[in-house]
C-alpha positions in Angstrom: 0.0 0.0 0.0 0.7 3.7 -0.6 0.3 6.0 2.7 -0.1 9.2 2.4 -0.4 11.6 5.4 -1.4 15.0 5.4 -2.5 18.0 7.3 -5.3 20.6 5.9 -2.3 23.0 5.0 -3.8 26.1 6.6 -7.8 25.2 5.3 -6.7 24.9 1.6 -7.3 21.0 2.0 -4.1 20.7 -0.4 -2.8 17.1 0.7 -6.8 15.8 0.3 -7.1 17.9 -2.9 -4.4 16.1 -4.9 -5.3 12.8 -3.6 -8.7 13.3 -5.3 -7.0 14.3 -8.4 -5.1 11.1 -8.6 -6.5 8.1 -10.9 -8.7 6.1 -9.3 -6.6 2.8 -9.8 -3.9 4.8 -8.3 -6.2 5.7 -5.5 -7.0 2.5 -4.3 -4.0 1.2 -3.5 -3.2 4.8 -1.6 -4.3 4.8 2.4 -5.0 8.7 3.0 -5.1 10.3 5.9 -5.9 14.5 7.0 -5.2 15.8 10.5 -5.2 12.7 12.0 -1.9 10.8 13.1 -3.2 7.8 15.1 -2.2 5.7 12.3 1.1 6.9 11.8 1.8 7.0 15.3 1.2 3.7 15.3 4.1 2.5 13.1 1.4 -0.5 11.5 1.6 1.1 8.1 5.8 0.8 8.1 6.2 -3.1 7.0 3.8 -3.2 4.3 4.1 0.3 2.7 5.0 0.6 -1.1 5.8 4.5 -0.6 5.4 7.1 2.0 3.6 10.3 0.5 4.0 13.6 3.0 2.0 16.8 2.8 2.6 18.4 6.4 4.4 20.3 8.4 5.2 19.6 12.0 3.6 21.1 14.4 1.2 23.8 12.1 -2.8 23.8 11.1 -3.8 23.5 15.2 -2.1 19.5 14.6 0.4 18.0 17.4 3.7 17.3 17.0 4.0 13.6 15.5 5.8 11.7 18.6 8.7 8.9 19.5 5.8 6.2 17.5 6.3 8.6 14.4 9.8 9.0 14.5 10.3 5.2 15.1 8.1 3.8 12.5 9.8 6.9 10.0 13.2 5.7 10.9 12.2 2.1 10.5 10.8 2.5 7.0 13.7 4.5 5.7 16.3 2.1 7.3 14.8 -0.8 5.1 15.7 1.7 2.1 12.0 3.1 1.6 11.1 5.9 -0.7 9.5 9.3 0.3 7.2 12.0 -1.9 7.2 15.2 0.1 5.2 17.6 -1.4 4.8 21.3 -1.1 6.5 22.4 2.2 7.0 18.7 3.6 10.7 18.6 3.7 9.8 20.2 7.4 7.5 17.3 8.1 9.7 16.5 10.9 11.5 19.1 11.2 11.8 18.8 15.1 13.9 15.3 14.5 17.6 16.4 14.2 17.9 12.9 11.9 15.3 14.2 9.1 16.5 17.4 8.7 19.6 16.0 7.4 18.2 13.8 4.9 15.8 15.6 2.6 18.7 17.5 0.3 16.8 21.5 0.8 14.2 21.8 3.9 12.2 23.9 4.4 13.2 26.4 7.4 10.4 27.5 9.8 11.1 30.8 12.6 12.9 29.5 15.5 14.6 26.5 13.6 17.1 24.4 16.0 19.8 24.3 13.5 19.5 28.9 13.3 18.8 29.0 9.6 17.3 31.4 8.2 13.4 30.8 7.2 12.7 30.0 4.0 10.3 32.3 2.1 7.4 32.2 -0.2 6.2 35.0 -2.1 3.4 35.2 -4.3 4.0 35.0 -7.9 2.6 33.7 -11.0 4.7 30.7 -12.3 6.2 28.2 -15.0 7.8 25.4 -13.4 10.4 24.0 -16.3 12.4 20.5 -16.6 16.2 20.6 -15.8 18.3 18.3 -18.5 20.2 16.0 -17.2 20.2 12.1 -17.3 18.1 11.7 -14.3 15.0 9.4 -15.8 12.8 11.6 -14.3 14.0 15.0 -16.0 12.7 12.9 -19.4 9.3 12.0 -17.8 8.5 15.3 -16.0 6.5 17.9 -17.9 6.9 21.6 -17.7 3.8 23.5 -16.7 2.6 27.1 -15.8 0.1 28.3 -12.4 -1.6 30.9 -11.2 -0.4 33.3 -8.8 0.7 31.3 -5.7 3.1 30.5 -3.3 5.9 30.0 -4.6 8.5 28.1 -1.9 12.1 29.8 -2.4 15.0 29.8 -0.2 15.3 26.4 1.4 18.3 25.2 3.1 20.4 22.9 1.2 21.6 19.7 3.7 23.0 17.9 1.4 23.3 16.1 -2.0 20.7 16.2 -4.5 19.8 16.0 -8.4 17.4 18.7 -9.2 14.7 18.2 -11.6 12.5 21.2 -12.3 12.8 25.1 -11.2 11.1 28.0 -11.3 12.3 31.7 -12.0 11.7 34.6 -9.3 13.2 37.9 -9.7 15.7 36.8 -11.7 16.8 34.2 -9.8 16.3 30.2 -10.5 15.0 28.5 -7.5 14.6 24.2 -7.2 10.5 23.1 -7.4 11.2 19.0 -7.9 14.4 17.6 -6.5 15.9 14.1 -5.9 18.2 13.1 -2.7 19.2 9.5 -1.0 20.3 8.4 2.2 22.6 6.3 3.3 20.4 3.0 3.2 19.1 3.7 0.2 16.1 5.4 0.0 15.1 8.1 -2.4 13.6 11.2 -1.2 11.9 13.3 -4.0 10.4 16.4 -3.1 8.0 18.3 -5.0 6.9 22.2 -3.8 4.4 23.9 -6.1 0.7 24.0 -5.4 -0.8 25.6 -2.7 -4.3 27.2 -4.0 -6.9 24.6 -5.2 -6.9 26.1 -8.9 -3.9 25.5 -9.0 -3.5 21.6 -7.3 -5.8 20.7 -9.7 -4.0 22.0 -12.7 -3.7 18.5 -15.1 0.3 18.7 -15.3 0.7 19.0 -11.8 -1.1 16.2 -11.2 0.0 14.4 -14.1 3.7 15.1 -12.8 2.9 13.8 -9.3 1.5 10.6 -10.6 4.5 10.1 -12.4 6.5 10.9 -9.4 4.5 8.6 -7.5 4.7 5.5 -9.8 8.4 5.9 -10.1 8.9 6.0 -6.6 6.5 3.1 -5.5 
């Protein structure tokens, strides 16, 4: 099975959004869950899951910290070499473990972050998110696409080594959207930031690149 655990993302209903925009054969094997993490807590979803989907961030939307079962069944799944999708601002959805924030290649940095990085910012722009070239499968199978004004998440802070795969242009300046890392036991953690507004989750290449993401990666 697929697991995919989200928060409401500030009332925007993001996570929930996309999953309903998935196909339906893809949807059933997917287990989804919104501002609820009993089951995750729970560590029952580690030994069978196919791929761990994230659209959360710790700690935000009126939701608890995810505790030591969270961090244990997280650490379990990714020491057997199992494969993340983070989407939007989820490279923070654990950003309280000193172990995850190490992992995801660029985090996003809330206020007050243990490691004193600065935050990350997002302003609100229209956008074209465009392919990078490079040899990485996914740079072939990834399509370009334009949204609506939105946030756009810039600024992240880079922990380590990654391949990225799309960016976006603000002020100038070429900011990573889709980006590849690994860790040391072998899983691969892609994430993937735009989409914030409903108009814009459901925008056919978004979703069309996040199923793409998701069949590579389960």
């Amino acid at each position: 099975m697929i697991y995919f655990f989200a928060d409401d993302h500030y009332g925007t209903h993001a996570g929930r959004c996309l999953y309903g925009q998935l196909p339906v054969k893809l949807r059933r094997r997917v287990v989804f869950t919104e501002n609820d993490w009993s089951l995750l807590e729970s560590g029952r979803w580690a030994d069978d899951c196919e791929l761990l989907i994230l659209h959360c961030i710790a700690g935000t939307c009126g939701q608890p910290m995810p505790g030591e079962g969270a961090e244990n069944a997280v650490g379990k799944y990714l020491a057997r070499g199992g494969n993340v999708l983070l989407l939007h601002g989820s490279s923070a959805a654990f950003w309280h473990w000193p172990w995850w924030r190490r992992l995801v290649g660029l985090r996003w940095v809330r206020e007050h972050d243990p490691d004193g990085a600065a935050p990350s910012t997002h302003p609100y722009a229209p956008c074209r998110v465009e392919t990078v070239p490079s040899e990485h499968p996914l740079s072939k199978a990834l399509m370009p696409f334009d949204l609506e004004e939105d946030e756009v998440y810039i600024n992240l802070q880079k922990e380590g080594p990654m391949t990225v795969l799309m960016t976006t242009e603000v002020d100038g300046k070429r900011y990573p959207q889709c980006f590849e890392a690994q860790t040391s036991s072998g899983s691969r953690m892609v994430s993937f930031l735009p989409g914030h507004r409903e108009a814009n989750v459901r925008n056919p290449t978004l979703v069309a690149n996040v199923t793409t993401l998701v069949h590579d990666l389960a």
